[in-house]
N, C-alpha and C positions, 0 to 999 in steps of 0.2 A: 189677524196675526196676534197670537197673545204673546204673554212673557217670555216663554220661553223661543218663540221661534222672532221675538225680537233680540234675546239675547246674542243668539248662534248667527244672525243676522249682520249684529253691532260688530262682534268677534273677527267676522269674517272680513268685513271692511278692515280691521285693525290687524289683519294677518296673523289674529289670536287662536286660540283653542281653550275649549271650555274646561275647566276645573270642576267635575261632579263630586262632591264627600257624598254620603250614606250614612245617617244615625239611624237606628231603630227607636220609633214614637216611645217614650214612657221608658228609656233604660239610660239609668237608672231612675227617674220619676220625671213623671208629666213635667212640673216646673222647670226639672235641669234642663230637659229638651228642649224648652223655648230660650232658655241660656244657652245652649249650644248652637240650636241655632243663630244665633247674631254673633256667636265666635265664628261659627263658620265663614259667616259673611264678611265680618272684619278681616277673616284672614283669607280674603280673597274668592271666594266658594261665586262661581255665576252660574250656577242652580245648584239646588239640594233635596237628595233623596230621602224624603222620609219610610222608614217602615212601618207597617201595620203588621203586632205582634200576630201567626198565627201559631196552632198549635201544631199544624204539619207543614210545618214550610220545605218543600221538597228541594226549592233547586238551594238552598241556603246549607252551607258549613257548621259546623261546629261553634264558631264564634257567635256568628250572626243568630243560631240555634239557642243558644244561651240567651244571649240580647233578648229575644223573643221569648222565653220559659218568666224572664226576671220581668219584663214589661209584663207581661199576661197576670203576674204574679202579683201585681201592683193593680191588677185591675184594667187592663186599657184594655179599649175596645177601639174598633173603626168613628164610630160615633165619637168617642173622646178622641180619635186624632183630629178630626173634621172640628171640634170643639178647639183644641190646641192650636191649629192653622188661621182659626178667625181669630183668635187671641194675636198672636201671631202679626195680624195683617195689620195691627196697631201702629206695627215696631217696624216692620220691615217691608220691602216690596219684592226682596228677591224670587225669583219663581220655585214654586217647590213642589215638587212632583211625588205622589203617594205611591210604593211600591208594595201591593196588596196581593191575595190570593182571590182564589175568584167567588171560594166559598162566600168570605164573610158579604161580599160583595151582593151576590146571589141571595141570598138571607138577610138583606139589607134591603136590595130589590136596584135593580139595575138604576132604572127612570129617576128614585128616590136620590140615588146615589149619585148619580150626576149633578142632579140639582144641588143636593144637600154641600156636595164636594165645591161643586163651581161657587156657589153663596159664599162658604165660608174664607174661599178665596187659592182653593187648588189648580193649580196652571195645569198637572196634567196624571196620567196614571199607568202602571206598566204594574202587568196581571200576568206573570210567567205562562201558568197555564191554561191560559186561556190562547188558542190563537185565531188571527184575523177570521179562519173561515167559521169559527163558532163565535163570533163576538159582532153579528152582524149589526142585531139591535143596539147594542153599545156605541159602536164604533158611527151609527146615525146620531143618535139623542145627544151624545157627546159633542159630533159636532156639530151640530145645532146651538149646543151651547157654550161651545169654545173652549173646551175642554180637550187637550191633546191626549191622544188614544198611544201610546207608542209600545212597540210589539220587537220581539226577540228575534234576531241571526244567528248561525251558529253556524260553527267552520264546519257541518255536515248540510247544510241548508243547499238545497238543491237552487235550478235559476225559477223555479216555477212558483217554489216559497217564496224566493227574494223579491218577485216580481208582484205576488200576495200582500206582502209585507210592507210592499213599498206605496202599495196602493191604499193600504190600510190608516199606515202610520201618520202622524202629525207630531210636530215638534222636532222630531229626530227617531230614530235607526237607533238600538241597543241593539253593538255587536258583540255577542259572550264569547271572549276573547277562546275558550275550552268547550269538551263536550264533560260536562262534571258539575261536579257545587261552588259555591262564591268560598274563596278563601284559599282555593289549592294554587300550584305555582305555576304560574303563566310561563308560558313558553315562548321566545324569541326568535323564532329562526326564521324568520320572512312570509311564513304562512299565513298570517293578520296582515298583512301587508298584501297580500295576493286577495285574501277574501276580500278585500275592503274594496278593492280597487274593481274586482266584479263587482259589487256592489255599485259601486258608482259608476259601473258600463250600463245600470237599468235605472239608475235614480239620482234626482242632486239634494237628494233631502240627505241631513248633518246626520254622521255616524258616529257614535260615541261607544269608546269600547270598557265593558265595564269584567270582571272576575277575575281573581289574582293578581293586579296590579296594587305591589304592598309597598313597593322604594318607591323614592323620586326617582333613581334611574329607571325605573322601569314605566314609572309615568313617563319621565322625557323621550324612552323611546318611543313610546305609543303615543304619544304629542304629533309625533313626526310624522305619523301615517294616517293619521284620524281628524276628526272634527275635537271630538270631547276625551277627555278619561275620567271613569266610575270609578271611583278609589272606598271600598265599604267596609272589608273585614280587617284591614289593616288600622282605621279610624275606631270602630268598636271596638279593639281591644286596647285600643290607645287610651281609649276614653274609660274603659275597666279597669287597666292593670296600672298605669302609668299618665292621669292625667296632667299632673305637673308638666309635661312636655309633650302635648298637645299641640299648644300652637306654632313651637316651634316648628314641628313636624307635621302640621297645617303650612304654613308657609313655604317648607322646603317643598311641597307638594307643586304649591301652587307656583312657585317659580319654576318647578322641570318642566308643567306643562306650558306654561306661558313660554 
């Protein structure tokens, strides 16, 4: 059991629900991001999603797009986040999970990358497009080495995928609340609530729903349905346009979903 699946663990004894933010590694510089990260933590964060800037990041917005152009721009690599996280594991022990492409991963070299990720102290990793049935060598080496693998749902996911997925996964279930990019506006009308709940007719591993949750209201309704909520394009542009009131709007987060 590592970090994260003691977290969701803890949580659940405590009739909690997990609080995910999302920075992107390196925006705006390698250093702010290790200062953000222990804001985040202070303001409640019980895991956090790091980005590894690419240059086509498909399922990502506009926001998070940007995020990614300005880190790249700065120089960050996979390597330098892996560098940043052992830095990192000085300060903090919260779990933090790398949300990477599968490219740099690939040309990294999978084996390398596990190791190299686990050493420096990554609890786990989520690779959009890559899915369970192409990620077989990973999703071995990984957990061998205790590294959580965890793999995408989507309100078009058949029971055959979910069933895939659930066998795949470790840590938790990211359920993409849309069929679209991180950033657009989530939609309420009980259909995240019906997915989820198939979802937990084939599995009790913790689902966390992450894409277009930008209010606390809209975190506190998907509190109600879920294990976790992914809260990312709303956090980056927080952290661009308006960081003075960051942590405010960190903790009203972290109170809807608590």
């Amino acid at each position: 059991m590592n970090r994260i699946e003691k977290t969701f663990k803890e949580l659940k004894i405590r009739n909690k629900k997990a609080f995910i933010p999302y920075i992107m590694a390196g925006d705006p510089s390698v250093e702010k991001t290790k200062e953000l990260v222990l804001v985040l933590e202070e303001c409640g964060a019980d895991i956090i999603e790091l980005g590894v800037p690419f240059t086509d990041p498909l399922a990502d917005g506009p926001t998070i797009q940007r995020a990614a152009e300005r880190a790249l721009k700065g120089g960050v690599t996979l390597k330098g986040v892996l560098a940043l996280v052992k830095d990192l594991r000085a300060k903090t022990r919260v779990p933090l999970v790398l949300m990477t492409y599968y490219n740099p991963v690939f040309k990294y070299g999978e084996e390398r990358f596990v190791k190299d990720a686990k050493d420096a102290g990554v609890d786990g990793v989520i690779i959009p497009d890559l899915p369970p049935d192409e990620a077989g060598e990973l999703i071995k080496t990984a957990k061998k080495a205790g590294l959580a693998t965890i793999f995408l749902l989507a309100p078009t996911s058949t029971e055959d995928r979910i069933k895939k997925v659930a066998a795949a996964a470790r840590g938790f279930i990211y359920y993409v609340s849309m069929t679209g990019i991180t950033g657009a506006q989530i939609s309420l009308d009980g259909s995240i609530g019906k997915s989820i709940n198939n979802i937990r007719s084939i599995t009790d591993k913790p689902v966390a729903v992450g894409f277009g949750i930008s209010t606390p209201e809209e975190a506190r309704a998907v509190s109600g349905i879920s294990d976790g909520v992914i809260v990312g394009s709303a956090i980056v542009r927080k952290i661009q346009e308006a960081p003075e009131g960051l942590k405010d709007f960190l903790l009203q987060l972290r109170e809807a979903v608590r």
